[in-house]
C-alpha positions in Angstrom: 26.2 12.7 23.6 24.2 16.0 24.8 24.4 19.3 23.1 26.1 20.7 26.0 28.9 18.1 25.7 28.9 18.4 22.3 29.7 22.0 22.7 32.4 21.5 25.6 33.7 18.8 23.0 33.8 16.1 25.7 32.3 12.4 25.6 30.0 11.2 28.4 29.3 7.9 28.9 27.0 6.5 31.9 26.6 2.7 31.7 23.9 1.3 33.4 24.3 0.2 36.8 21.8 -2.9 36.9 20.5 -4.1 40.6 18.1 -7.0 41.3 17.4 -5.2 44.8 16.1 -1.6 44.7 18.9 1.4 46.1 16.3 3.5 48.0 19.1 6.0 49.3 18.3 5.3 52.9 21.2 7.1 54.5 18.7 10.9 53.0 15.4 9.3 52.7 15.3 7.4 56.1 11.4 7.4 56.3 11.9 7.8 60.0 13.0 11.1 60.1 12.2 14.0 57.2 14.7 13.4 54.5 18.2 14.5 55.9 19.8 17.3 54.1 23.4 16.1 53.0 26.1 18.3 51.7 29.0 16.6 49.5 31.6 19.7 50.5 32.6 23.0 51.6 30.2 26.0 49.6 32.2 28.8 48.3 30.6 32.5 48.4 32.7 35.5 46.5 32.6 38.6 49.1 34.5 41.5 48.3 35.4 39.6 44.9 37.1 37.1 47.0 36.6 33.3 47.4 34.9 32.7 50.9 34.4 28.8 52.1 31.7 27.7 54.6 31.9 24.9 55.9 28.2 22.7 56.6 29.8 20.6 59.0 29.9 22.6 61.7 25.8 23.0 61.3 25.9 19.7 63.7 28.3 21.2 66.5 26.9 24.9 66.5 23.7 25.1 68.7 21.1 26.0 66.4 17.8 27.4 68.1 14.4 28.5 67.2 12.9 31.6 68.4 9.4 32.1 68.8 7.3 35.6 67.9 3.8 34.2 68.0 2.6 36.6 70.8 4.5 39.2 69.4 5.0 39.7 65.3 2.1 36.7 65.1 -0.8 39.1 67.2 -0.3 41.1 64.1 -2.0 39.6 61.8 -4.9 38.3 63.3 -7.2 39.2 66.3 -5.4 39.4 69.7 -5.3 36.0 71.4 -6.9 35.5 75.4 -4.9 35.0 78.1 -6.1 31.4 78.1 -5.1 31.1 74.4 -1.7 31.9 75.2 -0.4 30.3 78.2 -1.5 26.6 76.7 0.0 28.0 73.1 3.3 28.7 75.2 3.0 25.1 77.4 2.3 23.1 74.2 6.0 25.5 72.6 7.9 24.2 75.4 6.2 20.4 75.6 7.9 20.6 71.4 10.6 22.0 71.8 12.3 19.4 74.0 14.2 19.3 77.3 17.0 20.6 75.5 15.1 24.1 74.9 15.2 23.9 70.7 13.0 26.4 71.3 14.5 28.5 73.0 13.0 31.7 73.5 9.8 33.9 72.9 8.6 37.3 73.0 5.9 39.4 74.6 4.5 43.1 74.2 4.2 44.7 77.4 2.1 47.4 76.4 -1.2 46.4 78.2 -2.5 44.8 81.3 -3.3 41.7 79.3 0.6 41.3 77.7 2.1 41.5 81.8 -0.4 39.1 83.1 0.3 36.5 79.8 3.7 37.4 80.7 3.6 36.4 84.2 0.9 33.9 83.8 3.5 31.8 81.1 6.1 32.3 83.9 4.7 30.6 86.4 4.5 27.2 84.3 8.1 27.0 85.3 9.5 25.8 82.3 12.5 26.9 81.6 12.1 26.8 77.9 11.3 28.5 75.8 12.7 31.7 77.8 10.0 34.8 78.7 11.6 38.2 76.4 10.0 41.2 75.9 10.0 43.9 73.0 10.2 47.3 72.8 11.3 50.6 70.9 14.6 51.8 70.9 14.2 55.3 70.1 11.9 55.7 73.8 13.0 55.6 77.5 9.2 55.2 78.7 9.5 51.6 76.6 12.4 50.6 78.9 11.1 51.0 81.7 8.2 48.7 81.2 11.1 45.9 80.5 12.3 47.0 83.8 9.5 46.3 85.4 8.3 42.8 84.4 11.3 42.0 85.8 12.6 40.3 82.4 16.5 39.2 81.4 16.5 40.3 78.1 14.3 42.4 75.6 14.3 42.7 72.0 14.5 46.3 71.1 13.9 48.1 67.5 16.7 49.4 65.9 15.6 50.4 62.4 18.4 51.1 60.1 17.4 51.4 56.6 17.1 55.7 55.6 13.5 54.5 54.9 13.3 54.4 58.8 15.8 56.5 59.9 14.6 59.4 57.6 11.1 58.5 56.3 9.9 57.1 59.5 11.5 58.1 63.1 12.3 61.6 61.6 16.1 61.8 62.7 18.2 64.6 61.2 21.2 62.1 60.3 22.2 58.9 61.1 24.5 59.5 64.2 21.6 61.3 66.4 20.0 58.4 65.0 23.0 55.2 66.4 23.1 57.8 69.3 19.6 57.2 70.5 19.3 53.6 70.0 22.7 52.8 71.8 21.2 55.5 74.6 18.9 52.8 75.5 21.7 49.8 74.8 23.4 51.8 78.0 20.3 51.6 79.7 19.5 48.2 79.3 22.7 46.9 81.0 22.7 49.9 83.8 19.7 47.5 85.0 21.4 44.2 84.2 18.7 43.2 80.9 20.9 42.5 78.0 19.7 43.8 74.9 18.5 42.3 71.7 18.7 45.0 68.9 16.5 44.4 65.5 17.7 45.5 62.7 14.2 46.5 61.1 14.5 46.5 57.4 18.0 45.8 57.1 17.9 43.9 53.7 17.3 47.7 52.6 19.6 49.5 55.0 23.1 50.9 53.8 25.2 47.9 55.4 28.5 49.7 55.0 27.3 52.9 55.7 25.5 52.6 59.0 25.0 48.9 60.1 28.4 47.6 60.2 29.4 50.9 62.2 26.4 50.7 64.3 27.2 46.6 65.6 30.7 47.5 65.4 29.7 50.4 68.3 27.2 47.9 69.8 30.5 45.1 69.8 32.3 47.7 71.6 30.0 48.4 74.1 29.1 44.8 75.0 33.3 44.2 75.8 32.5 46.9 78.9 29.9 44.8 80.7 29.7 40.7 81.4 29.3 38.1 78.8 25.6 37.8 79.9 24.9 41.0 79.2 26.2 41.1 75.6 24.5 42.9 73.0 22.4 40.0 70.2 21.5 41.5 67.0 18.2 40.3 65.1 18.8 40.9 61.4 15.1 41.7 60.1 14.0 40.9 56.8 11.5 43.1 56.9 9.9 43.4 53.4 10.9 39.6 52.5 13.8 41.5 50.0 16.5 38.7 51.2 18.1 36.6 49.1 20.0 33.2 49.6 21.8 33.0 45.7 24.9 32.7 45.5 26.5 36.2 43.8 23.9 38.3 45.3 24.7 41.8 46.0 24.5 43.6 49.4 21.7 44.7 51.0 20.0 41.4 49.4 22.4 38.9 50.2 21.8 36.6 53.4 25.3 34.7 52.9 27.1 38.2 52.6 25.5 40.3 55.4 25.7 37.0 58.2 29.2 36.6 56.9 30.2 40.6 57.5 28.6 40.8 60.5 29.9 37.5 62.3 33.6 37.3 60.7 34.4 40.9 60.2 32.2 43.0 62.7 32.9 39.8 65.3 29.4 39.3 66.3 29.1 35.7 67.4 27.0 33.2 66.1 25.6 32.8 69.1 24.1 36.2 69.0 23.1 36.2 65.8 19.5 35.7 65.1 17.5 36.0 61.7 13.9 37.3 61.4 11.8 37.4 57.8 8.9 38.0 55.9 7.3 36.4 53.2 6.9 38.9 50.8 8.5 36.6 48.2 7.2 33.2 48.8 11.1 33.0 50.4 10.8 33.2 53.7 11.7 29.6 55.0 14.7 28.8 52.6 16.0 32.4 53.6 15.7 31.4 57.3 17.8 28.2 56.6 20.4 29.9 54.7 21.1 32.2 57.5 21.1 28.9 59.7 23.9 27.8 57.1 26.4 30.5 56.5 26.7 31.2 60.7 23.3 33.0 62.6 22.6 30.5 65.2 18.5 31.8 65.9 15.3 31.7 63.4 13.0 33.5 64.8 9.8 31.9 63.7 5.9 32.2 63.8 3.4 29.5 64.5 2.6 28.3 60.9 3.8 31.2 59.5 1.1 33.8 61.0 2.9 37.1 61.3 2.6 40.8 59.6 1.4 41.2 56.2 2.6 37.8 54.4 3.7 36.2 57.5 7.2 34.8 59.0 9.1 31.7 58.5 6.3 28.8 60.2 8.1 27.4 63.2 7.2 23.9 62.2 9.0 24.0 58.8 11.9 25.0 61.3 11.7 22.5 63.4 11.8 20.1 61.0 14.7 21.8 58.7 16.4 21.5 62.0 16.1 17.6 61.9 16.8 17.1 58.4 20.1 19.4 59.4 21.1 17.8 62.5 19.8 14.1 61.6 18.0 13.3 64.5 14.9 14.3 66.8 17.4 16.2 69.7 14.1 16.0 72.0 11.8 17.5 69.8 8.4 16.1 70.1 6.8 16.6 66.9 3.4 15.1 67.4 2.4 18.4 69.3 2.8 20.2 65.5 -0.8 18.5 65.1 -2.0 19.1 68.4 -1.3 22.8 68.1 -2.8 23.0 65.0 -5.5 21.3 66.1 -5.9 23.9 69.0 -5.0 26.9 66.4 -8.0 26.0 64.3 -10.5 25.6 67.3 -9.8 29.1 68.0 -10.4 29.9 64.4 -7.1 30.4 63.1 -7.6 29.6 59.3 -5.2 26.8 57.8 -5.4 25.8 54.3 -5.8 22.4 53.4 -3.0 21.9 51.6 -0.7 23.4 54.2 2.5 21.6 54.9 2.6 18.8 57.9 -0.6 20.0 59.3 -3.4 20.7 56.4 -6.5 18.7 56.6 -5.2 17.4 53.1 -1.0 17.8 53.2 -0.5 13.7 52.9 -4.1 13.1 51.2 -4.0 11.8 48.0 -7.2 11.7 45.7 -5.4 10.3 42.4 -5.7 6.7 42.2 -2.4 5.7 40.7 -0.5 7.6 44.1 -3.5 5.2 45.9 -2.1 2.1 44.4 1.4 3.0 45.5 0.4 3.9 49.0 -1.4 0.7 49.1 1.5 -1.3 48.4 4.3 0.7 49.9 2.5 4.2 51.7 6.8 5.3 51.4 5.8 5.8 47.7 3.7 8.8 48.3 4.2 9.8 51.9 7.5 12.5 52.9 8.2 10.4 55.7 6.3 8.2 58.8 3.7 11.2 59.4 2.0 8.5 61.4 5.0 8.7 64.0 6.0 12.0 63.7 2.5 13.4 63.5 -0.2 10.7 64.3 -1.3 11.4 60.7 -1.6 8.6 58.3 -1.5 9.0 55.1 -4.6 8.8 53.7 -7.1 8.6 50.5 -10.2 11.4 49.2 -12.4 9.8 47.6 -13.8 11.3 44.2 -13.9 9.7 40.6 -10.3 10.0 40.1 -9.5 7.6 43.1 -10.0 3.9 41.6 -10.4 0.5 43.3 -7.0 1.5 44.9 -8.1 4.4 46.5 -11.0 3.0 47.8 -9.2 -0.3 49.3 -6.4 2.0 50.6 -9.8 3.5 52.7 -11.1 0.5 53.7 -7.8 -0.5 55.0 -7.7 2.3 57.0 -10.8 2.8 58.3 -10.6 -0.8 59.6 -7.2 0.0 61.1 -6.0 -3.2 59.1 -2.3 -4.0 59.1 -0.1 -6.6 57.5 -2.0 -9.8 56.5 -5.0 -8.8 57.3 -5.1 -6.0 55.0 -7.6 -6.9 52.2 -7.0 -6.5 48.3 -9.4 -4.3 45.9 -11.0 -7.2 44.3 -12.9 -7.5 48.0 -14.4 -4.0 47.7 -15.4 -3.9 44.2 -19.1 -3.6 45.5 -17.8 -0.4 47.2 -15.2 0.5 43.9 -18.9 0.4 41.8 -20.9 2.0 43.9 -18.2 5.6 44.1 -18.4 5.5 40.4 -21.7 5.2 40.2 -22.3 8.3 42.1 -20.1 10.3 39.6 -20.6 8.1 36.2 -24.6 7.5 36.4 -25.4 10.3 39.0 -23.2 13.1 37.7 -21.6 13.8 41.2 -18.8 16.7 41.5 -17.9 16.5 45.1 -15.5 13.9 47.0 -17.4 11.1 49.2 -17.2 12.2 52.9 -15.9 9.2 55.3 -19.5 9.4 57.1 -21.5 8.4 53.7 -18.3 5.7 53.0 -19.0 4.3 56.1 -22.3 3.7 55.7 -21.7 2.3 52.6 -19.1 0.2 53.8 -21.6 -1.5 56.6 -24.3 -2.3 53.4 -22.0 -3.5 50.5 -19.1 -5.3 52.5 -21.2 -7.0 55.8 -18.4 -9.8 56.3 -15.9 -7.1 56.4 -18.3 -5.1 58.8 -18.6 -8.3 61.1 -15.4 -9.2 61.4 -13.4 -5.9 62.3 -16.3 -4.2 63.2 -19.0 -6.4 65.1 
């Protein structure tokens, strides 16, 4: 019995449950997907020191979206892209994202001559997702009016609403000349038939009951006098990364409490509800999928994370949180994660090696033991068929730590063996001897490149060379 059930003076028993056949929990870890995420029940948040159920079901009927700011919150952080750059950036967005438009929007300045002619340039692929939006300042007319003229259907427009803005920043004398300004515009935007997107800039800081309830609640109002297409969305911006997704958290912090205020008492639906972090706090991607969870339909994303300061939630750790949540692919055609990466890096966007789904090194193991078990079952040591979802097989470094295993799991590879053709280590043992050699006798610190395992490969294993090779 455990101290802890010792102390709750209860008995415990677990008897084992003995199987012949291994239980590998297929119906979460079907290796053809990313593990699905699976909830056992409703969750239960206290708001207002009441109990407040949400229910994950409906997180397969709702119609979840990503939202792209790659040309927008992503140019800030790195040197602006080319015309070029963008447009096949935005083809290769819509070619993932699906005929049903997963992706289903993203954003453009429209400050320069460049941003209109990316902006028009992207439009005249003709796909219809993801849709063409803009983004401007709230608290300018001159803003609006370059909205107006690209023609677009709807613009995001910054709202900030934490003092730190309202005060500190934009210089208003008190929050109402403040609300009036910003909904100013709002009146604008649908005057010339653009429906608005207001961002809440810093609003994980912002006195919720003291000016951002009343200000949706006036924005709410406003969108009941003008068609359903025209309707006000809100972006709740994370701004510093201060959002939280614990349970119990207070307000500003709280992700569960503010989507719940704002969608069951303010009335904004989730359909218009969009979240938008930063990174701040290593948190950015579970706080995106916990606003996903308790009722904001969007996640606004970043290509792999690029954005301001520590970046925003990657789009491709959305896009497959979104699979995991729904259980199935919805369209989604996730080998282009690698071919954007691959274009990302030959225009010299930096991506560690470690990196999740697209790294040089994310399912490359270099420890010999996690060789063996590749070599025998690769869903040992692999998240899930990378190969199909990513054209990237798992594969082996080779250093001193790597083993016979490691280096068979290579030679397997390289020869694109499968099934019973797929040789056993005691056939490279030549090749085994000669990798320690270079560390044990020759005092080697780096890994083996595949161009020097190759040639090795050609001298020490001939028949091996012949046959799949010759």
């Amino acid at each position: 019995m455990t101290e802890i059930a010792k102390a709750n003076n209860t008995k415990i028993s677990f008897p084992l449950i003995d199987r012949t056949e291994p239980n590998l929990l297929e119906e979460t870890f079907n290796y053809s997907l990313p593990p699905l995420i699976r909830f056992d029940g409703p969750i239960v948040e206290y708001i207002d020191g009441k109990p407040v159920t949400f229910d994950p079901q409906t997180l397969k009927t709702r119609d979840l979206v990503i939202t792209d700011t790659t040309f927008r919150d992503g140019q800030q952080s790195r040197p602006p892209y080319t015309i070029e750059q963008m447009v096949h950036i935005y083809d290769l967005l819509s070619k993932l994202g699906g005929p049903n438009g997963i992706i289903r929007q993203t954003e453009f300045f429209l400050y320069t001559k460049n941003d209109r002619e990316t902006l028009d340039r992207c439009r005249a692929l003709g796909h219809r997702y993801p849709e063409c939006t803009g983004w401007i300042r709230a608290n300018t007319m001159d803003d609006f009016r370059l909205v107006q003229e690209a023609g677009l259907a709807e613009t995001g427009m910054l709202t900030s609403c934490s003092d730190y803005h309202i005060f500190n920043k934009l210089k208003f004398k008190s929050r109402k000349e403040c609300m009036d300004r910003y909904c100013q515009v709002v009146d604008a935007a649908f005057e010339a038939g653009i429906r608005p997107r207001c961002h809440l800039e810093d609003v994980t800081r912002a006195d919720i009951e003291g000016f951002v309830l009343p200000f949706v609640e006036r924005l709410m109002r406003m969108s009941e006098q003008v068609p359903d297409h025209l309707s006000v969305k809100i972006r709740l911006c994370d701004t510093m990364g201060f959002g939280l997704s614990y349970p119990g958290v207070e307000l500003p912090r709280s992700i569960p409490k503010l989507v719940y205020k704002l969608h069951r008492e303010v009335g904004v639906p989730s359909e218009r509800l969009e979240w938008h972090g930063h990174n701040d706090f290593h948190k950015v991607h579970i706080n995106g999928a916990t606003a996903w969870l308790y009722g904001c339909d969007a996640l606004n994303t970043t290509l792999f994370g690029f954005g301001e300061r520590t970046g925003n939630p990657p789009l491709e750790a959305a896009v497959f949180e979104y699979i995991a949540l729904r259980g199935e692919l919805s369209g989604i055609r996730t080998e282009l994660i690698t071919e954007l990466a691959d274009y990302m890096r030959s225009i010299g966007m930096p991506i560690p090696d470690n990196y999740p789904f697209v790294g040089r090194c994310f399912n490359t193991t270099s420890a010999g033991i996690h060789a063996g078990g590749l070599r025998q079952d690769e869903r040992i040591y692999n998240i899930f068929d990378t190969t199909a979802l990513l054209g990237r097989p798992p594969r082996v470094a080779i250093t001193d730590k790597t083993g016979a295993d490691g280096v068979t799991l290579w030679v397997n590879e390289f020869f694109g063996l499968k099934g019973a053709d797929r040789i056993s280590k005691i056939k490279v043992h030549k090749l085994a001897r000669w990798v320690m050699d270079q560390y044990e006798v020759h005092g080697r610190l780096t890994a083996i490149s595949d161009q020097e395992l190759e040639a090795k490969t050609r001298e020490l294993l001939p028949e091996l060379w012949a046959k799949f090779r010759g």
